[in-house]
C-alpha positions in Angstrom: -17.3 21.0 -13.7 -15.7 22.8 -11.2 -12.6 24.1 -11.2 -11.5 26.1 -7.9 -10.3 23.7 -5.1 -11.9 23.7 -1.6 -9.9 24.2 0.9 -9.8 21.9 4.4 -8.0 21.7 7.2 -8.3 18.2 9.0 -8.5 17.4 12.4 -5.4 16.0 14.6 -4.8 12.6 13.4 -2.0 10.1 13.1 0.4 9.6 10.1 0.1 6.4 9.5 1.7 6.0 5.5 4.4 8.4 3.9 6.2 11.4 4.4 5.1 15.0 4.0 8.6 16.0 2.8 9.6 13.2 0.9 9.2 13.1 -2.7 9.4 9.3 -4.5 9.3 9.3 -8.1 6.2 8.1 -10.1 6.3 4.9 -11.9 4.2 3.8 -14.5 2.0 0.7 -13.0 2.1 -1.6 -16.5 6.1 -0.7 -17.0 7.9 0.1 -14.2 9.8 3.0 -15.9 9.4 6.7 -14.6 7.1 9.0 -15.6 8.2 12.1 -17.1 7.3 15.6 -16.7 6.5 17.9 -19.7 10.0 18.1 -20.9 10.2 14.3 -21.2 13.4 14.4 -19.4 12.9 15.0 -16.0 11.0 12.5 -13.5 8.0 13.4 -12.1 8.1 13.0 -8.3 5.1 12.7 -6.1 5.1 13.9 -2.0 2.3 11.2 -0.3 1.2 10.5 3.2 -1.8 8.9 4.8 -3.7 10.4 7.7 -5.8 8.2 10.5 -9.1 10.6 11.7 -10.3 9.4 14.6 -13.9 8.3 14.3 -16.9 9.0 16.4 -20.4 8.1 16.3 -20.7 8.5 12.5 -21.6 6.1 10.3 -19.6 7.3 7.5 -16.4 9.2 6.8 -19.0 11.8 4.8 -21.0 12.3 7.9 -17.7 14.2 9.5 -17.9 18.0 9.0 -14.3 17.3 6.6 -15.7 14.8 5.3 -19.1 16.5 4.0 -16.8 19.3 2.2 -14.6 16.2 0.4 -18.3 15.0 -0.5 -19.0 18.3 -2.1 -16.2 18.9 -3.9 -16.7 15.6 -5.8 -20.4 16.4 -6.0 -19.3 19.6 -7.5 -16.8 18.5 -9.5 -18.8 15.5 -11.2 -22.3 17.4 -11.8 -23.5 14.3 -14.2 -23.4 12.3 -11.3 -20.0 10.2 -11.6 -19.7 10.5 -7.8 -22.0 8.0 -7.7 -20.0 5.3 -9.3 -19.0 2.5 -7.0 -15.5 3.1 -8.0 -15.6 6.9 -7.7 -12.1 7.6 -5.9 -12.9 9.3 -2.6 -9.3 9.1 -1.2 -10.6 8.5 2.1 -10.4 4.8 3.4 -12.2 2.8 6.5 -9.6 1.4 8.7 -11.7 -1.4 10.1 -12.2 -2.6 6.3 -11.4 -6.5 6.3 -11.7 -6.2 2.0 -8.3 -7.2 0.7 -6.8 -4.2 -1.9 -5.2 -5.4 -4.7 -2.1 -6.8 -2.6 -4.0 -8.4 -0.3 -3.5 -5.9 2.6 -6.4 -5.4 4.9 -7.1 -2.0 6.8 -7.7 -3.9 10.0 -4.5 -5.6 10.4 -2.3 -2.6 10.0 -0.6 -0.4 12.5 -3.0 3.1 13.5 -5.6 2.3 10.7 -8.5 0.7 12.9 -10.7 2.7 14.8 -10.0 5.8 11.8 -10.9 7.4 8.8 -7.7 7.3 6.5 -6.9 10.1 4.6 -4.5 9.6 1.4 -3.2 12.7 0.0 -0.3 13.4 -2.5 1.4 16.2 -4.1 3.5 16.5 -7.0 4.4 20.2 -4.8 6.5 20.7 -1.8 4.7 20.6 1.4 5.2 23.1 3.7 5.6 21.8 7.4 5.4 23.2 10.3 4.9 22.6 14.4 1.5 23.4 15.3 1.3 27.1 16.5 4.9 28.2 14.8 3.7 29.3 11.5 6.1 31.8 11.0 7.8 31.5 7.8 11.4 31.2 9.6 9.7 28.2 11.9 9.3 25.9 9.0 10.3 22.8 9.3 13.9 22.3 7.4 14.5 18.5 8.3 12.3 15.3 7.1 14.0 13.6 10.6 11.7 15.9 12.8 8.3 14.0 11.4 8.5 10.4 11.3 5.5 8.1 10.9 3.3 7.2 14.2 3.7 11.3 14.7 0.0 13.2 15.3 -0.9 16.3 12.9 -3.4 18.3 10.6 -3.3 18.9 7.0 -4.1 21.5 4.7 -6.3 20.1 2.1 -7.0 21.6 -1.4 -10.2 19.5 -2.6 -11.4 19.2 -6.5 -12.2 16.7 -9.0 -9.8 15.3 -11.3 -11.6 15.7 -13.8 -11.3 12.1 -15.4 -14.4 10.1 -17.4 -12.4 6.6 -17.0 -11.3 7.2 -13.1 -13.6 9.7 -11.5 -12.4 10.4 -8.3 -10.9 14.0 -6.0 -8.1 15.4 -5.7 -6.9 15.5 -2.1 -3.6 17.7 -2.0 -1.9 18.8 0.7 -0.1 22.2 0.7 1.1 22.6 4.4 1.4 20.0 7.3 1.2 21.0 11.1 2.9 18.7 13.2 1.2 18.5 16.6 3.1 15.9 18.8 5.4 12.9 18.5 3.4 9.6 18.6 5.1 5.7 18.6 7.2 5.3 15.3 5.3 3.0 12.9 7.8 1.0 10.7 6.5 1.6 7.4 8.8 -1.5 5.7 7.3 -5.0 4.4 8.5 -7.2 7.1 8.1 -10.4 8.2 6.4 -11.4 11.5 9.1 -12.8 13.3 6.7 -14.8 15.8 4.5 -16.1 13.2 7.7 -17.0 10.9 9.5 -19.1 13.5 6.3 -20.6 14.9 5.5 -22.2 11.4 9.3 -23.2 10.7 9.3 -24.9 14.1 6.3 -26.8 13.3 7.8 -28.8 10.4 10.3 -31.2 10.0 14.0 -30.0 9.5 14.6 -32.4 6.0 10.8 -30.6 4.7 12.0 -27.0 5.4 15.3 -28.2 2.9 13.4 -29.8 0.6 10.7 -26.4 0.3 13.5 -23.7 0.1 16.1 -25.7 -2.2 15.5 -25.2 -5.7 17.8 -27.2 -7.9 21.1 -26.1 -9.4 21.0 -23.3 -11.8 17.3 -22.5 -11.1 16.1 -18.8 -11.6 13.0 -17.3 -9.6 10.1 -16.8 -11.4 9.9 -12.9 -13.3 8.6 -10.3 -11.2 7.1 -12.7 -8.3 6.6 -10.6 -4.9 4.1 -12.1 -1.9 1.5 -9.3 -2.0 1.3 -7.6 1.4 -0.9 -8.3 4.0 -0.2 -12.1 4.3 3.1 -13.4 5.1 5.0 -12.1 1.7 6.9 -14.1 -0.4 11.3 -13.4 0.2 12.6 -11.0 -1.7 14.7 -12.8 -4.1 17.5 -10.5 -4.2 18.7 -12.0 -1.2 16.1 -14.8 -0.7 15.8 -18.3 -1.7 15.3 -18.8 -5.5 12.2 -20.1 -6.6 12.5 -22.5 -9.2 12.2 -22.1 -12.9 10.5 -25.4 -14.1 7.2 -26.6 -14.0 7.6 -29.2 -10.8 8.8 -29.3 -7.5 12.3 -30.5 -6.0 11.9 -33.8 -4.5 12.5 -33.0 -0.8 13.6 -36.0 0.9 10.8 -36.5 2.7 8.4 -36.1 0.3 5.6 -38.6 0.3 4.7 -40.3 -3.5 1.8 -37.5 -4.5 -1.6 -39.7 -5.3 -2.7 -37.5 -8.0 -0.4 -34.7 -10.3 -0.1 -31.7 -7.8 -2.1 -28.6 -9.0 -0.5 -26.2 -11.0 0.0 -22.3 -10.9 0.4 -19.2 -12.5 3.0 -16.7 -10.2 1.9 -13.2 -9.7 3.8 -11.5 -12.4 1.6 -14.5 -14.8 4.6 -16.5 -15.6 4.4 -20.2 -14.9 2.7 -23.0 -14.3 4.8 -23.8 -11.5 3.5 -26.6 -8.9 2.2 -25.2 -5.6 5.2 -26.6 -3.8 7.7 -24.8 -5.8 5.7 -21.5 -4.9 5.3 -22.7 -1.7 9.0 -22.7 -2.0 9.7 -19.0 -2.8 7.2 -18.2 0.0 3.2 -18.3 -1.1 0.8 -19.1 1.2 -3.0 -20.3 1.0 -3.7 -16.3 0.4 -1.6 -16.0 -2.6 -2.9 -19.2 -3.8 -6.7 -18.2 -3.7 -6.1 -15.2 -5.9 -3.6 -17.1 -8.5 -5.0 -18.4 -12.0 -4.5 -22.3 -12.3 -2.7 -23.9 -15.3 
């Protein structure tokens, strides 16, 4: 296996996810809780940002002259052929992809990712940034607030293997970012689509919006229950409407006699069954419901 990185510079593309001078700190995906450096004290914090490539008559991201030297590097780094895997991690995404991810978010439907090749790189190092041509080391950018998401730039890729039998994949770490020209902001935040959220509120009756949001007294929302991105999400319940704890729905007023017992459900987090008005409730939609395990 290889072990010297290759080194790439991208072309001009869009930041479309992240900051290259912003460090978050890495959580572990089963708990939640930080994960620590060597010392076991200190957090280990991780500088990410996605990049859109323009595409052209390719067919294929590893048909791009950038994209044949992240090919080789995993080629390189995987000689027994883990590359091949269907689950090899390339790092480099097809914004016209209509496949779900794990939260439900699809490529297509978000902002600068169709009609590109997305880029995801990550750092646990600081990122040196610059404006394109003022490479000086006095010229580096000192302030995050002069690169904002929607902005146009290049990267400087270093390209191995990460050397992993259970999740083959490259690494894709930036070490410098060249900011080439301001571009439309893209808010970055879960939010709601105004439009689409009064549009469905408008077409129900006022006593049925009640008798959906109103849990009953003393309820508690279900542990851990988030609407996955890329549909309309479910409120955050910090400050949303609670959904509620027991296994059936509030009456709502309105609410014709149900025929048959109303399906039951399994939140996101797996706690449950709840009925599929009560999720409806704390804001699931048919999306969330195709992908939740019935009681």
């Amino acid at each position: 296996m290889s072990d010297k990185p290759v080194e790439i510079t991208t072309p001009i593309g869009r930041l479309v996810g992240g900051h290259p001078m912003v460090h978050d700190v890495v959580k572990d995906d089963k708990t939640g809780q930080p994960k620590m450096q060597a010392d076991g004290v200190t957090p280990r914090t991780n500088a990410f940002f996605a990049l859109a490539i323009p595409k052209g008559a390719e067919s294929g991201w590893w048909e791009t002259s950038w994209g044949q030297q992240i090919y080789q590097a995993g080629v390189a780094g995987f000689p027994g052929g883990a590359h091949q895997r269907p689950d090899f991690a390339w790092k480099v995404e097809d914004g016209d992809s209509t496949i779900p991810n794990k939260r439900l978010k699809k490529n297509c439907d978000r902002e600068g990712y169709p009609g590109h090749w997305v880029i995801r790189c990550s750092t646990g190092l600081n990122i040196r940034c610059y404006h394109d041509g003022k490479f000086s080391p006095h010229e580096q950018i000192q302030q995050k607030e002069a690169i904002k998401a929607g902005d146009y730039g290049r990267a400087a890729l270093l390209v191995k293997g990460n050397a992993s039998d259970q999740s083959p994949g490259v690494y894709l770490n930036p070490d410098m970012f060249a900011l080439s020209r301001a571009g439309i902001e893209i808010q970055l935040g879960e939010q709601r689509d105004a439009a689409d959220a009064f549009k469905e509120a408008a077409q129900m009756p006022a006593n049925a919006q009640l008798g959906a949001a109103a849990g009953p007294a003393g309820a508690t929302p279900p542990p851990a229950m988030a609407g996955p991105a890329g549909v309309q999400p479910a409120p955050d319940f910090a400050s949303g409407p609670s959904a509620p704890a027991g296994p059936s729905a509030p009456a709502g007023p309105s609410a014709p006699a149900a025929a048959e017992p109303e399906p039951m459900y399994f939140d996101a987090s797996g706690a449950g069954p709840f009925s599929k008005a009560a999720l409806t409730g704390a804001g699931y939609t048919e999306a969330h419901f195709a992908t939740l395990r019935r009681a």
